[in-house]
DRENROVO-989712 format. One record per residue (C-alpha): residue number from 1; x, y, z; residue in three letters. Coordinates in steps of 0.5 Angstrom, whole numbers. Layout:
// DRENROVO-989712
PT  nr    xx    yy    zz rest
PT NUM     X     Y     Z  ALA
...
END
This chain:
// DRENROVO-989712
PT  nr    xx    yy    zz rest
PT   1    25    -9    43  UNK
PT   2    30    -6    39  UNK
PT   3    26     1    38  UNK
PT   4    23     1    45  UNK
PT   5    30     0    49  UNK
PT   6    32     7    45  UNK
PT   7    26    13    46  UNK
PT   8    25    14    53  UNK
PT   9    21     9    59  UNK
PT  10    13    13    56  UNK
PT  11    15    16    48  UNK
PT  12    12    22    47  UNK
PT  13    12    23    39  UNK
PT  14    18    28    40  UNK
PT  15    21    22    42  UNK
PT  16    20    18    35  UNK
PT  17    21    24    30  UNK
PT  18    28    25    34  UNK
PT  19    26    32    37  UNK
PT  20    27    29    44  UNK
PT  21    33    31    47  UNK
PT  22    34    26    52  UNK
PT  23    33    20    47  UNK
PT  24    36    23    40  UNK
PT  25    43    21    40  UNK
PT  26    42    14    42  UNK
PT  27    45     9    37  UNK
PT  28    43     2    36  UNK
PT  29    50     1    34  UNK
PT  30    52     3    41  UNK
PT  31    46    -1    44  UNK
PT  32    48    -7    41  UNK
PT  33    55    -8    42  UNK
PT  34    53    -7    49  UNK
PT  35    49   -13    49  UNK
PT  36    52   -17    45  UNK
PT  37    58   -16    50  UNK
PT  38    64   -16    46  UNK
PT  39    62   -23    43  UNK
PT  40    65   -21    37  UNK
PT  41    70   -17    33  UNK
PT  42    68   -11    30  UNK
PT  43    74   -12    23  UNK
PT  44    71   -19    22  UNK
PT  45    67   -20    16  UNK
PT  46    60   -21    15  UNK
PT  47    55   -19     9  UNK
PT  48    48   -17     9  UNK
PT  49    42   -15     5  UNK
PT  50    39    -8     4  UNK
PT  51    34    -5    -2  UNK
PT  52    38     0    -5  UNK
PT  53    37     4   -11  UNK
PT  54    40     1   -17  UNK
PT  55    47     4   -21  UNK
PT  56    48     2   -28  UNK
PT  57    54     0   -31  UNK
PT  58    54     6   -35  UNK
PT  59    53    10   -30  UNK
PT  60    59     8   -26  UNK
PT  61    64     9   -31  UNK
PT  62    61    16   -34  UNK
PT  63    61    17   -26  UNK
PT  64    53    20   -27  UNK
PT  65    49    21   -22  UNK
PT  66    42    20   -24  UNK
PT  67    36    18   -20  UNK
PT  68    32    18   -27  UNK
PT  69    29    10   -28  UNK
PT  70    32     8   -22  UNK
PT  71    30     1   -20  UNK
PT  72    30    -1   -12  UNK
PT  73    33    -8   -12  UNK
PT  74    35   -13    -7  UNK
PT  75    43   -12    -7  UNK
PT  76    48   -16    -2  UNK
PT  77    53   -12     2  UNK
PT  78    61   -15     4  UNK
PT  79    64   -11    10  UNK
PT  80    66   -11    17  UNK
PT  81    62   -11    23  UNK
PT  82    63    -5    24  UNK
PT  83    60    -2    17  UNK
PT  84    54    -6    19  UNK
PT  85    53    -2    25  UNK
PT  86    54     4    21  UNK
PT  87    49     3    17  UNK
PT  88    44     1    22  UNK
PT  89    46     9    25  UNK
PT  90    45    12    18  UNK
PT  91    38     8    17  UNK
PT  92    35     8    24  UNK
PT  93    32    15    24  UNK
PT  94    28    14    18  UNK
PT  95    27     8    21  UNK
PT  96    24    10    27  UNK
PT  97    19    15    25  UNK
PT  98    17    11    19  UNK
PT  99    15     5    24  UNK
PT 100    12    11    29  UNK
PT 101     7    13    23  UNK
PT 102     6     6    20  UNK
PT 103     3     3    28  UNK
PT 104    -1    10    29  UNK
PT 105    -4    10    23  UNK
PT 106    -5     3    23  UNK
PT 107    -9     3    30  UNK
PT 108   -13     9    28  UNK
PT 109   -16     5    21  UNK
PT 110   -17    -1    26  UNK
PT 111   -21     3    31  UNK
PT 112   -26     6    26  UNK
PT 113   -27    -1    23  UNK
PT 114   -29    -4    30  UNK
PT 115   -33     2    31  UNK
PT 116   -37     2    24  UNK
PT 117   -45     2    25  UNK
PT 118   -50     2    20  UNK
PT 119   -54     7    22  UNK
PT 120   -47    13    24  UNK
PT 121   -40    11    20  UNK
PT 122   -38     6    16  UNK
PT 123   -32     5    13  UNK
PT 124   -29     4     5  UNK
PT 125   -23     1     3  UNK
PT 126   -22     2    -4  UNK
PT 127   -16     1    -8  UNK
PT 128   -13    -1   -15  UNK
PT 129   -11    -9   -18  UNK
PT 130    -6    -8   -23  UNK
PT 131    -9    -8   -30  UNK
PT 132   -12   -15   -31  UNK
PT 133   -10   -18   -38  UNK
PT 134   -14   -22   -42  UNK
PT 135   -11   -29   -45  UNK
PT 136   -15   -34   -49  UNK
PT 137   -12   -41   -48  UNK
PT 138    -7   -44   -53  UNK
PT 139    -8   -37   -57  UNK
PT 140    -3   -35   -64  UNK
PT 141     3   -32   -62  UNK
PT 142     2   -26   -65  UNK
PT 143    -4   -25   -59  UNK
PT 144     2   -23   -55  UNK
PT 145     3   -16   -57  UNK
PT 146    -5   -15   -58  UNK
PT 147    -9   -17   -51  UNK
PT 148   -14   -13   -49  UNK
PT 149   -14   -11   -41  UNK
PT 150   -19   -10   -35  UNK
PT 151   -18    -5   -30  UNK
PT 152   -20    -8   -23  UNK
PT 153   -23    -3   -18  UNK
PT 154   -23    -5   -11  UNK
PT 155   -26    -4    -5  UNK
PT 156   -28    -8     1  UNK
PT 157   -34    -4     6  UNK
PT 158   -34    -5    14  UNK
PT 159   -41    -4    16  UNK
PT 160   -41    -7    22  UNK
PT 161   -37   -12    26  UNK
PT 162   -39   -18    23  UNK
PT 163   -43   -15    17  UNK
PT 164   -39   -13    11  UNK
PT 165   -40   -13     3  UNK
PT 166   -34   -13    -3  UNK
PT 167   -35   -10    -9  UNK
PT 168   -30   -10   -16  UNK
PT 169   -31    -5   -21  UNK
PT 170   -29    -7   -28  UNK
PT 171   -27    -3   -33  UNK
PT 172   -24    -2   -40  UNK
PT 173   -22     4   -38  UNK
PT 174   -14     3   -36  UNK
PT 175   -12    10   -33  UNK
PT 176   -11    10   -25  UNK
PT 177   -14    17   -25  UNK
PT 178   -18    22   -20  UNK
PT 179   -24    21   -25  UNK
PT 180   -24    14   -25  UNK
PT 181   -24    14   -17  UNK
PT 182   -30    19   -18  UNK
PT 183   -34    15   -22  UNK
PT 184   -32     9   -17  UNK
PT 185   -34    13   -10  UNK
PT 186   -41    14   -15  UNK
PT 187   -42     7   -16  UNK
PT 188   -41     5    -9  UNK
PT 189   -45    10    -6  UNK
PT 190   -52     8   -10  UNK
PT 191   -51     1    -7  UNK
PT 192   -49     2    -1  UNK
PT 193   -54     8     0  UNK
PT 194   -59     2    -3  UNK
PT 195   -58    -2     2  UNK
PT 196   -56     2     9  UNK
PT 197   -61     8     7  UNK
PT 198   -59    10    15  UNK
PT 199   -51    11    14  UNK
PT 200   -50    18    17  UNK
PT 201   -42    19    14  UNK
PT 202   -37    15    10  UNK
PT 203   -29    15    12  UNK
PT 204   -26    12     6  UNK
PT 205   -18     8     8  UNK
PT 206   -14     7     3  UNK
PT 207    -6     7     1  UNK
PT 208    -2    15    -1  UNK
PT 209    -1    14    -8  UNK
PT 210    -1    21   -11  UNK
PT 211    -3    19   -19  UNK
PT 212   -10    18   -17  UNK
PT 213   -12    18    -9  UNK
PT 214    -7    22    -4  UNK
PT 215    -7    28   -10  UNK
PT 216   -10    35   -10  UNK
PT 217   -16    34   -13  UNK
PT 218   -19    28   -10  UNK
PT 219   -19    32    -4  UNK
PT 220   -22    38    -7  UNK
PT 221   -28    32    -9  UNK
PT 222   -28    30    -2  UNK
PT 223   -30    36     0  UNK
PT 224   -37    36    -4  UNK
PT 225   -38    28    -2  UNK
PT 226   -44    32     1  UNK
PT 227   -46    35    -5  UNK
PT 228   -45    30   -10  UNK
PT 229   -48    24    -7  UNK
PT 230   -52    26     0  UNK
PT 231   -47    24     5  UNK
PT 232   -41    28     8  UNK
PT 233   -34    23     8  UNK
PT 234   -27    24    10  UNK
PT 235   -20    19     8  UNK
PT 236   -16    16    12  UNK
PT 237    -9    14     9  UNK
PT 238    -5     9    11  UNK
PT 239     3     9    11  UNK
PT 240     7     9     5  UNK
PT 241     7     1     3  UNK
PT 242     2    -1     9  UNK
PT 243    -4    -1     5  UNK
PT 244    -5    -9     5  UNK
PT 245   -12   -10     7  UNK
PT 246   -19   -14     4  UNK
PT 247   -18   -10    -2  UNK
PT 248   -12   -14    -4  UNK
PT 249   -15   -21    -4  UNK
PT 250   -21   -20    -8  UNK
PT 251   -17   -18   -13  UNK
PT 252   -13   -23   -12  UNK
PT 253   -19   -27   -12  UNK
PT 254   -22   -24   -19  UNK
PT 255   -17   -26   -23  UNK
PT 256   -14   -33   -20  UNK
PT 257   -22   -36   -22  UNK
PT 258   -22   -32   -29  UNK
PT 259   -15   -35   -30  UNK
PT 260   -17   -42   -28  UNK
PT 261   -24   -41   -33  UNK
PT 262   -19   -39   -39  UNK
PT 263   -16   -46   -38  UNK
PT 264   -21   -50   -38  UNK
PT 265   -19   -50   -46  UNK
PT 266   -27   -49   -47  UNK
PT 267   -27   -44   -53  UNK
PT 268   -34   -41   -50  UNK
PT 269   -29   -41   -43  UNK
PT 270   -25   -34   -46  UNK
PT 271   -25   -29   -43  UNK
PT 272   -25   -23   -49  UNK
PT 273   -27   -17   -47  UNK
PT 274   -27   -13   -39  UNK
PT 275   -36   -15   -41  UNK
PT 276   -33   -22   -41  UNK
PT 277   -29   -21   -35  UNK
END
């Protein structure tokens, strides 16, 4: 509501990128001191909370401005009404815009996945779990410092509107890398190709993370999907931090039951290696 009572009646992208000269200097501090019509005071105290990056106390008393190893935490703000809407003004134009990306690309991904066809495109969510470790019940403690990891490579296909297949590829191969999404897209591509022989073109979906997917050189293997598995492709990449999807939960799922196995007690129940897994 907020959003749309700030851009003009029809926004056009201009108006979101704030480009538009009618709506660029609308505020929201002004938008709501309006509608709260003066129901408050603006010296009155108040707190919030807002994610910002962290400063150690190091820093502050070497008066350092280091960006290195700093952590994003959830920190409480104490000031007046009047310094909570000027934080509302200093965030808004990155709010707006991010909000703008996030809703386009997200009504985009939805339009290509309800029109997935098994004899034209199909669509591959892929995407990484984090590295699963490997634990044994009522192990010794110096276990610890030795268990083994799995990766689990994700990816949920949408084939057609109520047909869909989930895969997890599971190795001990630990990097997150370019190789490692090539070797998967080979893996996905034999057993798709296997079973839907008439797909004619692939859109792959998933989040920005530039270490392995949103990088130079995952593009430039992209431009030989052809070559290397017979089928042309394109990627589609969702807005920064609104890459949840399918993909998510069959990780999830993965790891819940070998957890539940692992403590069952059963000494033959352990899960030692990514094989095991």
């Amino acid at each position: 509501m907020l959003i749309s009572d700030l851009v003009c009646h029809s926004p056009t992208e201009e108006c979101f990128f704030n480009e538009f000269r009618q709506c660029r200097d609308n505020q929201p501090s002004e938008y709501l001191k309006h509608f709260l019509n003066n129901q408050i005071r603006l010296f009155d105290d108040c707190s919030w909370m807002i994610w910002r990056k962290s400063v150690s106390s190091t820093e502050k008393s070497n008066g350092e401005n280091s960006n290195a190893d700093k952590k994003i935490l959830l920190q409480k703000d104490i000031g007046s009404v009047e310094d909570l809407l000027e934080e509302f003004d200093c965030q808004w134009k990155t709010y707006v815009k991010h909000s703008y990306i996030a809703s386009q690309q997200s009504n985009y991904i939805k339009m290509i996945k309800d029109q997935a066809d098994e004899h034209e495109t199909i669509v591959v969510h892929m995407d990484f779990a984090e590295n699963h470790t490997l634990l044994s019940q009522n192990e010794i403690m110096q276990a610890h410092w030795t268990n083994q990891q799995a990766t689990l490579s994700t990816a949920h296909i949408k084939i057609a509107k109520e047909k869909h297949h989930s895969l997890i590829i599971i190795s001990d191969y630990l990097a997150h890398d370019v190789e490692f999404v090539h070797t998967a897209e080979s893996i996905i591509s034999d057993y798709v190709q296997s079973i839907y022989p008439t797909v004619k073109q692939w859109n792959y979906v998933s989040d920005g993370a530039p270490q392995h997917l949103k990088n130079n050189k995952s593009i430039l293997n992209l431009t030989y999907h052809q070559v290397d598995f017979g089928i042309p492709a394109s990627w589609s990449f969702s807005a920064t931090a609104h890459g949840k999807g399918a993909v998510d939960g069959i990780g999830a799922a993965v790891k819940y039951r070998a957890t539940r196995r692992v403590l069952s007690g059963i000494t033959y129940d352990a899960i030692l290696t990514p094989e095991d897994l």
